[in-house]
DSSP file (Angstrom, degrees, kcal/mol; ACC not computed):
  #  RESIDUE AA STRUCTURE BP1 BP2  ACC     N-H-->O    O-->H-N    N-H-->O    O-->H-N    TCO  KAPPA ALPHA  PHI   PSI    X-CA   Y-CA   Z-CA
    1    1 A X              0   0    0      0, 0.0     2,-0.2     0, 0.0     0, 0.0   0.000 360.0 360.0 360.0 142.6    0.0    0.0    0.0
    2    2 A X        -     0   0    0      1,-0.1     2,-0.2     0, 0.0     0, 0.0  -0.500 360.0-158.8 -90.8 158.7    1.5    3.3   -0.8
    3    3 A X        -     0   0    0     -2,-0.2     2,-0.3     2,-0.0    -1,-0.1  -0.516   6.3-171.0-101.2 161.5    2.5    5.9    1.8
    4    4 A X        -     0   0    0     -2,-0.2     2,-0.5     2,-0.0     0, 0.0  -0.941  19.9-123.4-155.7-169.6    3.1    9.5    1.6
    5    5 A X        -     0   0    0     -2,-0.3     2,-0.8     2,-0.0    -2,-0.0  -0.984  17.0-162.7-153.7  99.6    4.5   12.7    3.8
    6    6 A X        +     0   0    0     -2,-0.5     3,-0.4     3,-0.0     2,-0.1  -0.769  21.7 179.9-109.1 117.5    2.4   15.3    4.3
    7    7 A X        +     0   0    0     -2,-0.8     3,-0.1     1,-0.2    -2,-0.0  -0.410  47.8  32.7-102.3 177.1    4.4   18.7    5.5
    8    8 A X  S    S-     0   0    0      1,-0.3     2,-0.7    -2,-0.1    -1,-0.2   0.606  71.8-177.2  59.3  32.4    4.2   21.9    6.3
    9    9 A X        -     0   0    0     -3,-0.4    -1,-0.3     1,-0.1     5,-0.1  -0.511  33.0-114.3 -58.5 117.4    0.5   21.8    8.2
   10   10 A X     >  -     0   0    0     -2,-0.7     4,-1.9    -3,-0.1     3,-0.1   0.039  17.8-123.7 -28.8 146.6   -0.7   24.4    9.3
   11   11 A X  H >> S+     0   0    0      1,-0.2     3,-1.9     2,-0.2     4,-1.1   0.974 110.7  55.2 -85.4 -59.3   -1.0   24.5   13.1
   12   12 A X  H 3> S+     0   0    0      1,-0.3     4,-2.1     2,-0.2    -1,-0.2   0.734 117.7  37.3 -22.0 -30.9   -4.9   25.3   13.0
   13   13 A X  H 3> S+     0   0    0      1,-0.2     4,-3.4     2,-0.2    -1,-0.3   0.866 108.4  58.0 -93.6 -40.3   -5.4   22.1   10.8
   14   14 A X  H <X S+     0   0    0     -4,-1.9     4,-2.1    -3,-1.9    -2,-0.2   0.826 108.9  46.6 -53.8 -42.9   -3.1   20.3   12.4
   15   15 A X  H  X S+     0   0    0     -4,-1.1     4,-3.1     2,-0.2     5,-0.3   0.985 117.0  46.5 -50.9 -75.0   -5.4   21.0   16.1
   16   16 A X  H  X S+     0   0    0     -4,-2.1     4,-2.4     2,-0.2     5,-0.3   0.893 105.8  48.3 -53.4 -52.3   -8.3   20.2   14.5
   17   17 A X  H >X S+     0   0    0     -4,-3.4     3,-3.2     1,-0.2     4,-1.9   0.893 120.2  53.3 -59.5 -69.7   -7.4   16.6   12.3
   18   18 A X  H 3X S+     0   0    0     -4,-2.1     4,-2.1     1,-0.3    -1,-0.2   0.727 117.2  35.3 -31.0 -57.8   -5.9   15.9   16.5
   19   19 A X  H 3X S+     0   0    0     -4,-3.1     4,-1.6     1,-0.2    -1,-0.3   0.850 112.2  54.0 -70.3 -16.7   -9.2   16.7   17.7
   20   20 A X  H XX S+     0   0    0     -3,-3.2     4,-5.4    -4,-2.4     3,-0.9   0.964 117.1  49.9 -77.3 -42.0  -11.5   15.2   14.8
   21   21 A X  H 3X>S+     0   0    0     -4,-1.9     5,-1.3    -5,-0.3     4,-1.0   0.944 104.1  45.6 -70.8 -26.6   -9.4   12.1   15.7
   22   22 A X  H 3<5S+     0   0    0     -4,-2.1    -1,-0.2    -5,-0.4    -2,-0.2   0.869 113.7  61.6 -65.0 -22.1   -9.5   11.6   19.3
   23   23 A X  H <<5S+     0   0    0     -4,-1.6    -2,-0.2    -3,-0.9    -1,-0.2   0.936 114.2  33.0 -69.2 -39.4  -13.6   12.4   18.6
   24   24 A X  H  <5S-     0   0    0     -4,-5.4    -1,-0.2    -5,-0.2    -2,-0.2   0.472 114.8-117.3-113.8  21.2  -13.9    9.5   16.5
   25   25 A X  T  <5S+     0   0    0     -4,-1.0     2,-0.3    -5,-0.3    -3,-0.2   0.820  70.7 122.3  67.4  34.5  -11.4    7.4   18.4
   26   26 A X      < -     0   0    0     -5,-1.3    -1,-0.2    -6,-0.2    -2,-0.1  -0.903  64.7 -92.3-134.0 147.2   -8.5    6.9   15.2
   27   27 A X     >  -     0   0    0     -2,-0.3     4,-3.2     1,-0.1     5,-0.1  -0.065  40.4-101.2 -48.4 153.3   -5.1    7.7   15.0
   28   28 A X  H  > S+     0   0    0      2,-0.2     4,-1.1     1,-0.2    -1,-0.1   0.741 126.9  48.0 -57.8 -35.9   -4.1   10.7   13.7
   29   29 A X  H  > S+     0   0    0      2,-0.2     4,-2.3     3,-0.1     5,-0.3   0.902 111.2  56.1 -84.6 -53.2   -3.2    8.5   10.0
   30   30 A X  H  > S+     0   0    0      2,-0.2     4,-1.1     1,-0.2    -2,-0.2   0.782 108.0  41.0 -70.2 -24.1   -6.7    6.9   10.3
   31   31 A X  H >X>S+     0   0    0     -4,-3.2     3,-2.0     2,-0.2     4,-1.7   0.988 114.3  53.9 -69.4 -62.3   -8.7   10.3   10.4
   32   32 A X  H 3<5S+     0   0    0     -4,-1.1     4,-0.3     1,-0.3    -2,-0.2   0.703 117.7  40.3 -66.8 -46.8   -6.1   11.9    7.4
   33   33 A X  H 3X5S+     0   0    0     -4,-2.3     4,-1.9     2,-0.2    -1,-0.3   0.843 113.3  54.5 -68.3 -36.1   -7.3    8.4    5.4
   34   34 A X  H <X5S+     0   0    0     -3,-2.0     4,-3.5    -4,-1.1    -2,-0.3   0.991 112.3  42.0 -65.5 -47.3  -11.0    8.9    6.6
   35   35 A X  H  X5S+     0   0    0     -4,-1.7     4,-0.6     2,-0.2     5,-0.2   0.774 111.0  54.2 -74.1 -11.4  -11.3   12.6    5.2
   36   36 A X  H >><S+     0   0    0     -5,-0.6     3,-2.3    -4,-0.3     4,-2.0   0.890 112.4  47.0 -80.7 -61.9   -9.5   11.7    1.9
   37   37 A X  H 3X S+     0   0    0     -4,-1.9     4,-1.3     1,-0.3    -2,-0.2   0.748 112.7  47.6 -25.1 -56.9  -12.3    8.9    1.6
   38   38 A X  H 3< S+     0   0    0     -4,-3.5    -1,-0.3     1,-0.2    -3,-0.2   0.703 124.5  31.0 -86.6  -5.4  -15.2   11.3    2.4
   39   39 A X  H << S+     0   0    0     -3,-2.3    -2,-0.2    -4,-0.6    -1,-0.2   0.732 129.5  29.9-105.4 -14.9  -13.9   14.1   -0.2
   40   40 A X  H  < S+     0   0    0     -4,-2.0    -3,-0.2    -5,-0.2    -2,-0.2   0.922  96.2  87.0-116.0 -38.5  -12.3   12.4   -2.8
   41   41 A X  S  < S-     0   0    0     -4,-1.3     2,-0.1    -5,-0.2     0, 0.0  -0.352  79.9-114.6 -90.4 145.9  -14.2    8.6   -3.2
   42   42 A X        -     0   0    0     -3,-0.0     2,-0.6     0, 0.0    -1,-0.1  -0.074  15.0-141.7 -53.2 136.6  -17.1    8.8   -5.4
   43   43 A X        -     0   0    0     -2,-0.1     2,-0.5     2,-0.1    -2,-0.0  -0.784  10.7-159.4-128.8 104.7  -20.5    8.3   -4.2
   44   44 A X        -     0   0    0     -2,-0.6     2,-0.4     0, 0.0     0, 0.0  -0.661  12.7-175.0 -47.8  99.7  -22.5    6.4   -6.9
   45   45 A X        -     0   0    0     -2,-0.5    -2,-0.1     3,-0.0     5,-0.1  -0.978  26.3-126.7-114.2 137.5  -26.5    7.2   -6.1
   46   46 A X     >  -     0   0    0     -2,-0.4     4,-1.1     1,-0.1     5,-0.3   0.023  20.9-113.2 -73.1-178.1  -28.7    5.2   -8.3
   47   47 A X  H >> S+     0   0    0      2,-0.2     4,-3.2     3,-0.1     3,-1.5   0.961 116.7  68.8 -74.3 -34.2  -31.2    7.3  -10.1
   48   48 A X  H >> S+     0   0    0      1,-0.3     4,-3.8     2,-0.2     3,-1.6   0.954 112.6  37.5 -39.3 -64.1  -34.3    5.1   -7.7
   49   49 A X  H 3> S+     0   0    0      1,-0.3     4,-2.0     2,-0.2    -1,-0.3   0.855 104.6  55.7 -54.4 -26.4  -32.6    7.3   -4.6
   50   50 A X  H <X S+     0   0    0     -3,-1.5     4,-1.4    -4,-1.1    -1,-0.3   0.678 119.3  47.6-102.2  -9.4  -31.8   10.7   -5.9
   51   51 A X  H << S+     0   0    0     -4,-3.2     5,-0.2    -3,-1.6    -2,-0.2   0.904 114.8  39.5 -82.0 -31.2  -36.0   10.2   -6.7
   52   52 A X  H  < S+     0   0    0     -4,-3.8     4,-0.4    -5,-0.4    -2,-0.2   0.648 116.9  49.8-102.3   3.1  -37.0    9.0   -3.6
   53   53 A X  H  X S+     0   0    0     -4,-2.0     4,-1.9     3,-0.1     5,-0.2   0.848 112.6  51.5 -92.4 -27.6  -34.5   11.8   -1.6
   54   54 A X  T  < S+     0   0    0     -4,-1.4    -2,-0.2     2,-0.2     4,-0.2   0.428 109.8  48.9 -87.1  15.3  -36.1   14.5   -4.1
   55   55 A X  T  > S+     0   0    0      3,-0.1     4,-3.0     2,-0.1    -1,-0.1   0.590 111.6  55.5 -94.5 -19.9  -40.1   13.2   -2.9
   56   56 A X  T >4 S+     0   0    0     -4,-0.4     3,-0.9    -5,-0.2     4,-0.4   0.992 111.0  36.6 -58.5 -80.7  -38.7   13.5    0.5
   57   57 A X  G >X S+     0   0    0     -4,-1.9     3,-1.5     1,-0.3     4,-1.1   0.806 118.0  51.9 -62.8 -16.1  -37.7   17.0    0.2
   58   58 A X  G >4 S+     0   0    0     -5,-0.2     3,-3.3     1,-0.2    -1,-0.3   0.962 101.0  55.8 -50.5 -54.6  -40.4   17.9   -1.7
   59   59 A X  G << S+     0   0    0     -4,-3.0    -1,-0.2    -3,-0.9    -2,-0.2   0.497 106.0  59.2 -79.8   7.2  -42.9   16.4    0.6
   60   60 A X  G <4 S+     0   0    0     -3,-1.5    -1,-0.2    -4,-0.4    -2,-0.2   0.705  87.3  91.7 -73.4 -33.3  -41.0   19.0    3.5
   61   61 A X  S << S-     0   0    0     -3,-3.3    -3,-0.0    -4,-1.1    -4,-0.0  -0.057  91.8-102.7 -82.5 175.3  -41.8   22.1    1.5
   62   62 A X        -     0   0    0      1,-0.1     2,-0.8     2,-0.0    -1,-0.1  -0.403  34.2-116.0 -70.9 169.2  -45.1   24.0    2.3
   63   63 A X        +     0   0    0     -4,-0.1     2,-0.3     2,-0.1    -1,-0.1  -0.739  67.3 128.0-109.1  70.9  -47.9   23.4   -0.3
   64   64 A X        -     0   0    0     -2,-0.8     2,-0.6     2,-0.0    -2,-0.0  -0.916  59.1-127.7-126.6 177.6  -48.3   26.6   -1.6
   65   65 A X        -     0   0    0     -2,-0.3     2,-0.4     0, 0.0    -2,-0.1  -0.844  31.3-165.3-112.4 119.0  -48.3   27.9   -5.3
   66   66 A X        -     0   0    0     -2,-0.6     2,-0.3     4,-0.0    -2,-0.0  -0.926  12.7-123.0-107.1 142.2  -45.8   30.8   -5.6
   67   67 A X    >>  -     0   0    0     -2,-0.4     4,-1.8     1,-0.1     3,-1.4  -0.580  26.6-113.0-103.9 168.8  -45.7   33.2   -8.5
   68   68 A X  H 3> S+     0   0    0      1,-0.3     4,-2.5    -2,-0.3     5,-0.2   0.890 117.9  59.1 -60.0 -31.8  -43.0   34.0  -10.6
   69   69 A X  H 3> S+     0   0    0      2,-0.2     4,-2.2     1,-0.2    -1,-0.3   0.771 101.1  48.8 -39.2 -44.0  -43.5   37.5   -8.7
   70   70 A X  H <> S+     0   0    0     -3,-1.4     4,-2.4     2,-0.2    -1,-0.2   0.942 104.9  58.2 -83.2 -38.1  -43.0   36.5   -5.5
   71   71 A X  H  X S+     0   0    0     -4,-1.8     4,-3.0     1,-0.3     5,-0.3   0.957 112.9  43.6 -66.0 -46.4  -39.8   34.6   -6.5
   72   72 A X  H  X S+     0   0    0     -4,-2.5     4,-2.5    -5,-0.5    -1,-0.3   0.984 109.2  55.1 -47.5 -44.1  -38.4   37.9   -7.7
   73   73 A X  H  X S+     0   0    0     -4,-2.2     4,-0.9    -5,-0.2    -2,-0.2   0.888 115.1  42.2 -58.1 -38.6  -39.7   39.5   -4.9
   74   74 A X  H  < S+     0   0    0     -4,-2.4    -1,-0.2    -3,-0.2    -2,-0.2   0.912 111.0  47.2 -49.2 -61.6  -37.7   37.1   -3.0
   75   75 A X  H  < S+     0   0    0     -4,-3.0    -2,-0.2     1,-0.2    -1,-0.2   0.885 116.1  48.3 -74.9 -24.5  -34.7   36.8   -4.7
   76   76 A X  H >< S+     0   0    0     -4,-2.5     3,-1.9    -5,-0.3    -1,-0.2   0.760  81.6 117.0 -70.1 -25.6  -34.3   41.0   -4.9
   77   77 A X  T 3< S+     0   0    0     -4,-0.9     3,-0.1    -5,-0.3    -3,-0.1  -0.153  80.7   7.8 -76.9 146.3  -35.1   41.4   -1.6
   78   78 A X  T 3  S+     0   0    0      1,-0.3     2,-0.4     2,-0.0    -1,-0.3   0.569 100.7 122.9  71.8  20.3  -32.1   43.0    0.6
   79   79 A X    <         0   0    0     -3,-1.9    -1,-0.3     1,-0.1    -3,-0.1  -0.742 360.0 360.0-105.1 153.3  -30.3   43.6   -2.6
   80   80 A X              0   0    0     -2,-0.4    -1,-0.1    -3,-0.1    -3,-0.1   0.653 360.0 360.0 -70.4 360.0  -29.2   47.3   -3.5
């Protein structure tokens, strides 16, 4: 399995990957492998899920009819 050498961390980053590991109870090399895994590996979701996670949020939002007005009204508001 290949290795590598990662230098010149920053101390801030350095604090945190210490703390993120001690949270989740891995060495300091086993968090550095968990976060490359959760940023870089691929997540394949079949099309059946990305339908039944968008009836899900759907079935969150309120049931009203908005008009193409209001969504302007929306999206301008607080803008100069």
């Amino acid at each position: 399995m290949p290795a590598i050498t990662v230098k010149n961390i920053p101390d801030n980053l350095y604090k945190n990957l210490k703390l993120a590991a001690q949270v989740h109870h891995r060495s300091i090399n086993s968090e550095i492998i968990a976060c490359l895994e959760r940023e870089l590996m691929i997540n394949k979701v079949t099309v059946r899920k990305r339908i039944e996670n968008a009836r899900l949020l759907r079935s969150k939002l309120i049931n009203e009819i908005v008009d193409a007005g209001e969504i302007e009204s929306l999206i301008n508001m607080g803008r100069p």
